[in-house]
C-alpha positions as CSV (number, residue, x, y, z in Angstrom):
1,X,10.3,30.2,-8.6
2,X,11.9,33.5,-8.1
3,X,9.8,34.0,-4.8
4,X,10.5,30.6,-3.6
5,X,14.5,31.0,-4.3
6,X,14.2,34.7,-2.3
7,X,12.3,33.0,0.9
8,X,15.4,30.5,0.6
9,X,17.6,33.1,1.0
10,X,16.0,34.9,3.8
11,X,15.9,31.4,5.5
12,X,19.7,30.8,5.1
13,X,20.7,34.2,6.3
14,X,18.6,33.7,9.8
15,X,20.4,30.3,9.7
16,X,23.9,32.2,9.6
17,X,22.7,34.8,12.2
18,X,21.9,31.9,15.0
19,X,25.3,30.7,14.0
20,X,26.6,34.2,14.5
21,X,25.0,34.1,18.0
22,X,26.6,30.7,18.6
23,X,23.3,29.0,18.3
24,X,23.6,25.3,16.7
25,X,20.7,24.9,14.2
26,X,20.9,21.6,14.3
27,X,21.9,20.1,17.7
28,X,22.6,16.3,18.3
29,X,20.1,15.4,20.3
30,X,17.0,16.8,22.3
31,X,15.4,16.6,25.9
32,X,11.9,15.8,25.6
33,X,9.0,15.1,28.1
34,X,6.1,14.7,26.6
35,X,4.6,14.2,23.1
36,X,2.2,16.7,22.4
37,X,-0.7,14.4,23.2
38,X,0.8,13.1,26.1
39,X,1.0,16.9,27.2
40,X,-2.6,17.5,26.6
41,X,-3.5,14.5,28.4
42,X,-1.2,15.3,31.1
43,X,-3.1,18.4,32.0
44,X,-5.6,17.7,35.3
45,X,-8.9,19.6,34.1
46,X,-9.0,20.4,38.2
47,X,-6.2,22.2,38.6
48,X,-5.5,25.7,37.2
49,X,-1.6,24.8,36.3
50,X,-1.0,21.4,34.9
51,X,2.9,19.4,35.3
52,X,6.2,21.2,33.7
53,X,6.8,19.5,30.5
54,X,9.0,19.6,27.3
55,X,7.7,19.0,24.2
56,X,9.2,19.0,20.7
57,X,7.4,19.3,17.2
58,X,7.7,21.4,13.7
59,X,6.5,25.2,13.7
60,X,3.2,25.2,12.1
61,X,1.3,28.3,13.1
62,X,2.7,32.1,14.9
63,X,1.0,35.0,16.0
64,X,3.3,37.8,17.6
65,X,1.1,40.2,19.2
66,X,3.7,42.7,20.4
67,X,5.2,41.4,23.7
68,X,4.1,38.1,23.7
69,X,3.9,35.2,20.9
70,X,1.2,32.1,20.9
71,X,2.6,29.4,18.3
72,X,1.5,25.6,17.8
73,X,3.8,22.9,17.6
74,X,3.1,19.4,16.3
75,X,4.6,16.2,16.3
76,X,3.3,12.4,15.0
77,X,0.6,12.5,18.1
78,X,-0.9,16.0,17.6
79,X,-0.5,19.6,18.0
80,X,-0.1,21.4,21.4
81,X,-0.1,25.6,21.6
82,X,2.6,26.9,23.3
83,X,2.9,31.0,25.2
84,X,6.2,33.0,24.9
85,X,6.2,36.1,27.0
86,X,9.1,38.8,26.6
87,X,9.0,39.6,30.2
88,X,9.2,35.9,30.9
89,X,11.9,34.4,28.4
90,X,14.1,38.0,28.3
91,X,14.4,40.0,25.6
92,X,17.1,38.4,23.8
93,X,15.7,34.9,23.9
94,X,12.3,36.5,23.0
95,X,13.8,38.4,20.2
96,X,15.6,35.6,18.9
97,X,12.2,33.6,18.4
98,X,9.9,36.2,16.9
99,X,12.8,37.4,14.2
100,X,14.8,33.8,13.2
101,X,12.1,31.4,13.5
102,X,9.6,30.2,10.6
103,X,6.8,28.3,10.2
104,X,7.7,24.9,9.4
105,X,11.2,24.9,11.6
106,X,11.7,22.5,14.8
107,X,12.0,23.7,17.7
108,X,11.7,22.4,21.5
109,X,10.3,24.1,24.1
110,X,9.7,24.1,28.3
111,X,7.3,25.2,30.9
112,X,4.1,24.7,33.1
113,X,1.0,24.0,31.2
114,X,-1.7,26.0,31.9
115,X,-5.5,26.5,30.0
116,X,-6.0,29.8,28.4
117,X,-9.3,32.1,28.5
118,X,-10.5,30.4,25.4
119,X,-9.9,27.1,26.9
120,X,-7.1,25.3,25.0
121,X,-4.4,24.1,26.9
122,X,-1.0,25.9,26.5
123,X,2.7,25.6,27.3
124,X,3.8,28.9,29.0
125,X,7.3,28.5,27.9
126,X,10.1,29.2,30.2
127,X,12.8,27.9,27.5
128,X,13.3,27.1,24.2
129,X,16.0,26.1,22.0
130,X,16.0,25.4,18.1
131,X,16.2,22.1,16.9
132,X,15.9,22.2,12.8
133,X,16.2,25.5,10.5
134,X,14.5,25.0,7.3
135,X,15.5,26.3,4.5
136,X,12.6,25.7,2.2
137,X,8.9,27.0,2.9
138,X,6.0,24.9,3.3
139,X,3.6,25.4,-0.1
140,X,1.8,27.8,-0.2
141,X,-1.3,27.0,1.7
142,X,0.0,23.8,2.9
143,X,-3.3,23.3,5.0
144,X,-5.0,21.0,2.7
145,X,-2.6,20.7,0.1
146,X,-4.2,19.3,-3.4
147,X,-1.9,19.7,-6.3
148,X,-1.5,15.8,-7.0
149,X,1.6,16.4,-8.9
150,X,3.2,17.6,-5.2
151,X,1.6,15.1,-3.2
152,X,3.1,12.5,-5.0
153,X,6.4,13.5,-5.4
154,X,6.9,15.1,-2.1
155,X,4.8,12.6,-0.2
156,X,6.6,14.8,3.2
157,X,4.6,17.9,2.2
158,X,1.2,16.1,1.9
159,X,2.4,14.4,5.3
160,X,2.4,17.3,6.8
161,X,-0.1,19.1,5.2
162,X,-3.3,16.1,5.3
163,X,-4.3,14.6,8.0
164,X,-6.5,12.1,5.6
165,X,-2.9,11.3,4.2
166,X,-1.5,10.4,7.8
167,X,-4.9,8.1,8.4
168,X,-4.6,6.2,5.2
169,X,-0.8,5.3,5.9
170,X,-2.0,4.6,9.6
171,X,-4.7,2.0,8.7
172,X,-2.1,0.6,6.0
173,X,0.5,-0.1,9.1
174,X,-2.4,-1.4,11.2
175,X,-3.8,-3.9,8.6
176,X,-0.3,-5.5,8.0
177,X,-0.1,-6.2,11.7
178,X,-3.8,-7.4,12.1
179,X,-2.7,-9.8,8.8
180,X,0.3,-10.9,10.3
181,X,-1.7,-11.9,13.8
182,X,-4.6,-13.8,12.1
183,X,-2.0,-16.3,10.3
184,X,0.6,-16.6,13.2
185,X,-2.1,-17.5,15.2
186,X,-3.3,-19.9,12.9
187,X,0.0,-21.5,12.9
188,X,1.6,-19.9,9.1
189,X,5.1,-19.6,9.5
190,X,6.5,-16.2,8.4
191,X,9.4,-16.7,5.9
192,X,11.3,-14.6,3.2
193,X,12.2,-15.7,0.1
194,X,14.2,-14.2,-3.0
195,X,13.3,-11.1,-5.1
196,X,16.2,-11.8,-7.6
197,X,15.1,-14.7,-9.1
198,X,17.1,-17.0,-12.1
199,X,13.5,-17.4,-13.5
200,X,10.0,-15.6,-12.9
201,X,7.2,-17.2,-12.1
202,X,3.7,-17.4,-10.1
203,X,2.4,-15.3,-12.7
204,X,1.2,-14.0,-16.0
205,X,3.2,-11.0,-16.2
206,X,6.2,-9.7,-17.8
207,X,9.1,-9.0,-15.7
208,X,11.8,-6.6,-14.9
209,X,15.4,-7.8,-15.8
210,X,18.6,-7.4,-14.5
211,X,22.0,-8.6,-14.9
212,X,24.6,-10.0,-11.6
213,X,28.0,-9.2,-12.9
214,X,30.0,-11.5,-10.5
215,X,28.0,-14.4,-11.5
216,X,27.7,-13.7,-15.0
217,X,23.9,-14.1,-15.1
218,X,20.4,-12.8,-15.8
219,X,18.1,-12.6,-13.3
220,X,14.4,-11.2,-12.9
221,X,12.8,-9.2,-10.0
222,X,9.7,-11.3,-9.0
223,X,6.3,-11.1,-10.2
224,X,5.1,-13.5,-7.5
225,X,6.3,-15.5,-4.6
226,X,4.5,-18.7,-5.0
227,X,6.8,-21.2,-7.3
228,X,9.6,-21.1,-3.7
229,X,7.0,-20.7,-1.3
230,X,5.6,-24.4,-2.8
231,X,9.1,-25.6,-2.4
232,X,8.9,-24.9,1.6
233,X,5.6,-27.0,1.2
234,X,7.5,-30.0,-0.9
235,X,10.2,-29.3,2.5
236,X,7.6,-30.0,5.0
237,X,6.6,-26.6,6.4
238,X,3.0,-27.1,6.4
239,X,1.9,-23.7,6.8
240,X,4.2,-20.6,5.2
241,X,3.3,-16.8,4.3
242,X,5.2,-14.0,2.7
243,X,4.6,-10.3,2.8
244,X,6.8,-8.8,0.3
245,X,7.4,-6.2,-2.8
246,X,6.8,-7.6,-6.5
247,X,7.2,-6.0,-9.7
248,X,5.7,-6.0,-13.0
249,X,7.1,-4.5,-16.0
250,X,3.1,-3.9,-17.7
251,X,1.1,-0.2,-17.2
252,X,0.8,2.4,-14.7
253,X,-3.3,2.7,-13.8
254,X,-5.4,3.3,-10.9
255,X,-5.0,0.0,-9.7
256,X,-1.8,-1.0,-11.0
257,X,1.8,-0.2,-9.9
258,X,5.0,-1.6,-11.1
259,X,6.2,-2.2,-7.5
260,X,3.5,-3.3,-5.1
261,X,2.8,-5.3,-1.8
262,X,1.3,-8.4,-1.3
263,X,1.1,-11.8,0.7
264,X,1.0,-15.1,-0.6
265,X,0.3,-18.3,1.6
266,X,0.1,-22.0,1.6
267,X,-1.7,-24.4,3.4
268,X,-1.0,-28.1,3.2
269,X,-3.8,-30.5,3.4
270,X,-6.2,-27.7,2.0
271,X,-8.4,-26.8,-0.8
272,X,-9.8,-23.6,-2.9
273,X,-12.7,-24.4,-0.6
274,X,-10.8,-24.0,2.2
275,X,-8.6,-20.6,1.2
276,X,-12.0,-18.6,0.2
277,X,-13.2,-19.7,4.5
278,X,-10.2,-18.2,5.2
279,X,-10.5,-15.0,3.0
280,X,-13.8,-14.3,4.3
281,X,-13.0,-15.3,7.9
282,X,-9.7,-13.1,7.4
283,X,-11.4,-9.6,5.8
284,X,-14.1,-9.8,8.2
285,X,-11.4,-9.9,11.0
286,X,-9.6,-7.3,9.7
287,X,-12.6,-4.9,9.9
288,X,-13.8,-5.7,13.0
289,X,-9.9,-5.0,14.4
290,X,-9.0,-2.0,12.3
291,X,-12.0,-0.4,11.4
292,X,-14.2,-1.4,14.4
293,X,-17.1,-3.0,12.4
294,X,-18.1,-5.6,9.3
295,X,-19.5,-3.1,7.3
296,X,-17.0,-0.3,5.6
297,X,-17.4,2.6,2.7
298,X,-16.1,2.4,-0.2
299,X,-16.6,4.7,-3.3
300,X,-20.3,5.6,-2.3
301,X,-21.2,2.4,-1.2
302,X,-21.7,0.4,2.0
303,X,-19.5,-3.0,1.6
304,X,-20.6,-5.6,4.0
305,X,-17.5,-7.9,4.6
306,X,-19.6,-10.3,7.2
307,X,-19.1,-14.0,5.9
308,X,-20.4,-16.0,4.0
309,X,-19.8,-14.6,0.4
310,X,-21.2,-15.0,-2.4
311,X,-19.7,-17.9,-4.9
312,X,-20.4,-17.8,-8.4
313,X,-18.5,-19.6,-11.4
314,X,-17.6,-17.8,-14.3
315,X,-19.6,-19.4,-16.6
316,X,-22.5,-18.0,-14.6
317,X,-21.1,-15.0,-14.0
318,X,-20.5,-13.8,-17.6
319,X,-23.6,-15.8,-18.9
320,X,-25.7,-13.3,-16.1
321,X,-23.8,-10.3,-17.3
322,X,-23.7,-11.2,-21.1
323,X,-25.6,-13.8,-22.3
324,X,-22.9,-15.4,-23.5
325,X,-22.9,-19.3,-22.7
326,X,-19.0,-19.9,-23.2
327,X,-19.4,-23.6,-22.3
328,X,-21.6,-23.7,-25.6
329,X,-18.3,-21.5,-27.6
330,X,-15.1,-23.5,-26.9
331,X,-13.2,-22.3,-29.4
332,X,-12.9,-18.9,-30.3
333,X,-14.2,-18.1,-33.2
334,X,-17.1,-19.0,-31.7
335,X,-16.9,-17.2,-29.0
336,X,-16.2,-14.2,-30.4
337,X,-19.2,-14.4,-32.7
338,X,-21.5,-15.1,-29.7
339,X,-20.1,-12.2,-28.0
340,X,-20.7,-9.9,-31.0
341,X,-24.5,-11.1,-31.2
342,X,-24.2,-9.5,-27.8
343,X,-23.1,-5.8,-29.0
344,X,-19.4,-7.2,-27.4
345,X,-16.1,-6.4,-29.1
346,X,-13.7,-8.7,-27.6
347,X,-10.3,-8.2,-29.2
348,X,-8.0,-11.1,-30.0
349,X,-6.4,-13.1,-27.9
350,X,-3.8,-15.6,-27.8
351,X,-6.2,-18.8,-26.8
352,X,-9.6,-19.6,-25.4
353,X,-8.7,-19.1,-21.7
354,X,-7.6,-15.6,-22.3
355,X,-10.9,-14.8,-24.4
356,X,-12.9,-16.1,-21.5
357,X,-11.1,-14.2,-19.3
358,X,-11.1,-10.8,-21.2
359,X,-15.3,-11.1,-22.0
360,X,-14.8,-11.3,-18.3
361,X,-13.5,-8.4,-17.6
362,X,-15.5,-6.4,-19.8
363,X,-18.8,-7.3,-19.0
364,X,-18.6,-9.1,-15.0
365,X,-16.3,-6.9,-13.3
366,X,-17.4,-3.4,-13.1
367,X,-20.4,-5.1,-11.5
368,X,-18.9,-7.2,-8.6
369,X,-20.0,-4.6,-5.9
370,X,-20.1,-6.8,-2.9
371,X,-17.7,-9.9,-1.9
372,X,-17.6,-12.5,-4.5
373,X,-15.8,-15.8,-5.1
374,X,-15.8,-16.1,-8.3
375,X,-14.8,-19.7,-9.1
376,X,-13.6,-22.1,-11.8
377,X,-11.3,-20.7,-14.3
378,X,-9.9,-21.6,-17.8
379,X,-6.7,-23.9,-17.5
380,X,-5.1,-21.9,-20.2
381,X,-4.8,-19.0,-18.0
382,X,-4.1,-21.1,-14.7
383,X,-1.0,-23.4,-15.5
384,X,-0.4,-23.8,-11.7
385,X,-4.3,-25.2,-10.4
386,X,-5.1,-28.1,-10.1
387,X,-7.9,-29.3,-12.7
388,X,-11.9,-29.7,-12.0
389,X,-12.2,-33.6,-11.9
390,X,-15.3,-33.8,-13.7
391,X,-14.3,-30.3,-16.1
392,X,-10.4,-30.5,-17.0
393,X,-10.9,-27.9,-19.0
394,X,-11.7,-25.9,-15.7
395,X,-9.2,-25.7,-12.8
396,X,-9.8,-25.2,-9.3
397,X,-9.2,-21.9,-8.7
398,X,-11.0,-18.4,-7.4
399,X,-10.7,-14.7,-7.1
400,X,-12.4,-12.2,-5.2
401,X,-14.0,-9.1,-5.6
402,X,-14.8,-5.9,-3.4
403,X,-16.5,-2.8,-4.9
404,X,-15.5,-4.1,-8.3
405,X,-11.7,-4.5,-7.4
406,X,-10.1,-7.8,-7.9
407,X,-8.2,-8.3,-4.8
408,X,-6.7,-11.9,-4.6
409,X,-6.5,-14.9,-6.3
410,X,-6.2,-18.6,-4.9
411,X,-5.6,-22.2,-6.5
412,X,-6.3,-25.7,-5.3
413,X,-2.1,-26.2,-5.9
414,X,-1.2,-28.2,-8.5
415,X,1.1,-31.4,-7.3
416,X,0.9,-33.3,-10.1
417,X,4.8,-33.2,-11.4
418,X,3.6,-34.8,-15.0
419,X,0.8,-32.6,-15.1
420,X,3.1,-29.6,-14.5
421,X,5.2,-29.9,-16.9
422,X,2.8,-30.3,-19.7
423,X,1.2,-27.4,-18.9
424,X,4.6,-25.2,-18.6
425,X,5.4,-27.0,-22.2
426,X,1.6,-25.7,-23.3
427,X,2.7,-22.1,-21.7
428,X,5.6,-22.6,-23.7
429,X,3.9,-22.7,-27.2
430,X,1.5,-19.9,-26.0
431,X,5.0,-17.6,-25.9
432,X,6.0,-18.6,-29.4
433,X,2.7,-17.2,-30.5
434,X,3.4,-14.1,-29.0
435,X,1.6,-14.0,-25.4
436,X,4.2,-12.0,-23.6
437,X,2.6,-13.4,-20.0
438,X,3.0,-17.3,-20.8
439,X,4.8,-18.9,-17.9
440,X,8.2,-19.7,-18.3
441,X,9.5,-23.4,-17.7
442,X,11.1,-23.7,-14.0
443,X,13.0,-27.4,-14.4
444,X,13.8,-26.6,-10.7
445,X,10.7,-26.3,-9.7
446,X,9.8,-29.3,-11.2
447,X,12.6,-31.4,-9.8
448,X,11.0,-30.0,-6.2
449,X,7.5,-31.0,-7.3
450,X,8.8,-34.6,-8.1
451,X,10.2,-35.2,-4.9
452,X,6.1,-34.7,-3.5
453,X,4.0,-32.3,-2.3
454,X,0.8,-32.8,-0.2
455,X,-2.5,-31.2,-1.3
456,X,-2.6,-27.6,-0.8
457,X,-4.5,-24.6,-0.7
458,X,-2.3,-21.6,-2.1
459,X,-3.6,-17.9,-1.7
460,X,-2.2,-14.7,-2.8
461,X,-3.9,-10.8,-2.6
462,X,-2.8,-7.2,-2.7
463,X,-1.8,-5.3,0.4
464,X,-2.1,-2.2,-1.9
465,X,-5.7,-2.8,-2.8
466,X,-6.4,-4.2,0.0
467,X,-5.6,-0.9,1.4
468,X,-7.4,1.1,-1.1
469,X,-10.8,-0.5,0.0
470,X,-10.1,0.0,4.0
471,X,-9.5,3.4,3.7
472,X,-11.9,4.1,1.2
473,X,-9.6,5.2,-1.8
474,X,-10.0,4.9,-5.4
475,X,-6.3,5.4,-6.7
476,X,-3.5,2.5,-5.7
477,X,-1.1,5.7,-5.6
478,X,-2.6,6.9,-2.9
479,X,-2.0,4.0,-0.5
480,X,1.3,3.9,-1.7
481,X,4.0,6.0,-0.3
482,X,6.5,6.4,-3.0
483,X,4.4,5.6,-6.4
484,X,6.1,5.1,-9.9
485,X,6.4,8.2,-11.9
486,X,8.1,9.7,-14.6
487,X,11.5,10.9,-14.1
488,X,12.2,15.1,-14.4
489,X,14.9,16.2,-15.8
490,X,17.5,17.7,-13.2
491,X,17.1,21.2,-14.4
492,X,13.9,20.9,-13.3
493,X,14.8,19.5,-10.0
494,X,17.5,22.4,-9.5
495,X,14.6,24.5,-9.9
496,X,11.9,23.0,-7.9
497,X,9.2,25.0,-6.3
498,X,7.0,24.5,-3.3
499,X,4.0,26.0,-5.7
């Protein structure tokens, strides 16, 4: 700490002395050329002297041998070395260089380029000028930083310091923009709609709130865009999509943040059979655009995103994994006996659909290593899926699976208005026995619904974790910039360290 505060110091003083020399710091604005790999690919491999360029980047290696200084700069493209000579920049302007710049300050600099002995091509620099003083050090060895702690919270330094960091962020951007293609050439219409919302819905989740003083009124931040994205259905937009933050008020995990990304989408005149073509067709896409093939890492395995994938129901899937035949235990006291003649635990839940969907998770998941629809859920846990016609117990409805992540979730849309609303009054009693998810009663939405909406397909999936499996990552925190984390105190701030 004391170390960190003396470098500060030493920093601030050089600062005052290029003031003193009636250098500005931090000038307004900069001249610049080339980017770094612009300059490097500038350079004719022919020729012995390549074009006169000026470049710009951060300080992030010096060696001063005596008379003449070889630095590398580096900006968003790359790095590019760059040659200061005393006998060609003058003492002063030398001088000035070698004693009040650091690593980790911005700087521009001018000149021919030129390749050296050892082959790397260089700027001979014939000016410079400073265009940042730091004032804080990089961490100590900041190639390759590692303290998680640090990477998190100063997401800049690990910036900086990781490359593997950069590339994650990079395929995020990428993937967003190859999403957004696929649909807008498929004829979805973009759309935005609101994050404050009178009631939550879309979801089983609990939700942040928040209170609008001019309007005298609670609101919620979302937990899912789906119940207005239905009402641009009922309005006649056929085809609608929205990328867009939601939050959850539930725990922190690997794969769970209280602010995250994700799109939801709705197809009139569709199916669930029709959104999991479109999955399949879409990840597959995605692949072949951003990672240049079907088949990607992830965790140690090889994931093989080429369509078809496999469907399974979840009866089959948990009577594979467990043995337990839960079509045979429809109530649960049943079903928790059955899963107990099976060595499983299940802990109590507030209904049958919930059961289901916890043996689920404890026994099917950590085993869904490839693509796979799994299909037909509980209506207890889907009160916005339309049901099975020959199993109303069942609803139409999916999620898939990569490398045992659940990454989306999809519904044939329910457009019965009658239907709706019993199953928002069943939610209803499922909250006065104390499930803290049940979904909330949206008259609204209902009044929409009851003015007609066509059969849809409705689809909804995690940028974040989407992310993760792309770019081969097993924490959600990692994919995000600026994760959720505890608070410090501000003495502790006052006294950060770049350990």
């Amino acid at each position: 700490m004391t170390d960190t505060h003396d470098r500060r110091e030493q920093r601030i003083e050089k600062l005052n002395q290029l003031r003193e020399l009636a250098v500005d710091p931090y000038p307004p604005r900069v001249e610049r050329t080339h980017t770094a790999a612009e300059a490097l690919a500038a350079f004719d491999p022919e020729q012995e002297q390549g074009p006169h360029v000026q470049v710009g980047g951060r300080v992030v290696a010096v060696r001063v041998m005596g008379r003449t200084t070889f630095a590398h700069i580096a900006d968003d493209s790359g790095r590019l070395q760059i040659y200061l000579r005393k006998n060609e920049l003058g003492e002063e302007s030398y001088d000035r260089f070698v004693k009040l710049i650091d690593i980790g300050d911005f700087i521009s600099a001018e000149g021919a380029l030129f390749r050296t002995r050892t082959g790397e091509i260089t700027v001979q620099v014939q000016g410079w000028e400073v265009l940042a003083k730091t004032l804080r050090p990089l961490p100590e060895k900041w190639h390759g930083l590692r303290d998680v702690e640090t990477r998190y919270r100063q997401r800049y330094l690990d910036l900086i310091a990781n490359e593997d960091t950069r590339r994650v962020f990079q395929i995020r951007s990428r993937l967003i923009s190859a999403i957004r293609r696929f649909l807008d050439e498929r004829g979805f219409l973009e759309v935005e709609t609101p994050v404050l919302q009178p009631i939550y819905g879309g979801a089983a989740a609990r939700p942040f709130t928040t209170y609008h003083n001019a309007l005298d009124q609670t609101f919620y931040l979302r937990i899912a865009d789906e119940l207005y994205l239905k009402r641009l259905i009922v309005g006649g937009f056929d085809r609608v999509y929205e990328i867009g933050h939601n939050f959850r008020n539930e725990g922190i995990s690997t794969q769970h943040n209280p602010e995250f990304t994700t799109i939801e989408l709705y197809q009139a005149y569709a199916d669930y059979e029709d959104m999991m073509r479109l999955v399949e067709t879409l990840y597959a896409e995605l692949a072949r655009q951003v990672m240049g093939q079907e088949t990607i890492p992830f965790q140690g395995q090889e994931i093989d995103l080429t369509p078809p994938w496999r469907r399974v129901t979840m009866h089959d899937a948990i009577l594979e994994t467990s043995g337990v035949d839960i079509e045979e235990h429809r109530d649960q006291e049943s079903l928790q006996a059955a899963a107990r003649a099976q060595g499983i635990d299940l802990p109590r839940q507030p209904n049958w659909g919930k059961l289901v969907e916890k043996l689920f998770e404890m026994t099917v998941e950590p085993s869904l290593i490839q693509p796979t629809f799994v299909i037909d859920y509980p209506i207890e846990i889907s009160p916005l899926a339309k049901k099975k016609p020959d199993a109303p117990h069942l609803v139409e409805r999916f999620e898939f699976f990569i490398g045992t992540l659940e990454c989306g979730n999809a519904f044939t849309e329910l457009n019965d208005p009658l239907d709706q609303r019993e199953r928002f009054v069943e939610q209803s009693r499922y909250a006065a026995q104390g499930d803290a998810e049940a979904h909330p009663l949206d008259e609204d939405f209902l009044i929409a619904l009851e003015h007609g909406m066509p059969p849809t397909g409705g689809l909804g999936f995690g940028i974040d974790r989407t992310v993760m499996l792309f770019a081969d990552q097993a924490s959600i925190r990692e994919v995000i910039l600026f994760p959720a984390l505890r608070q410090r105190s501000e003495a502790s701030l006052l006294t950060e360290s770049n350990v």
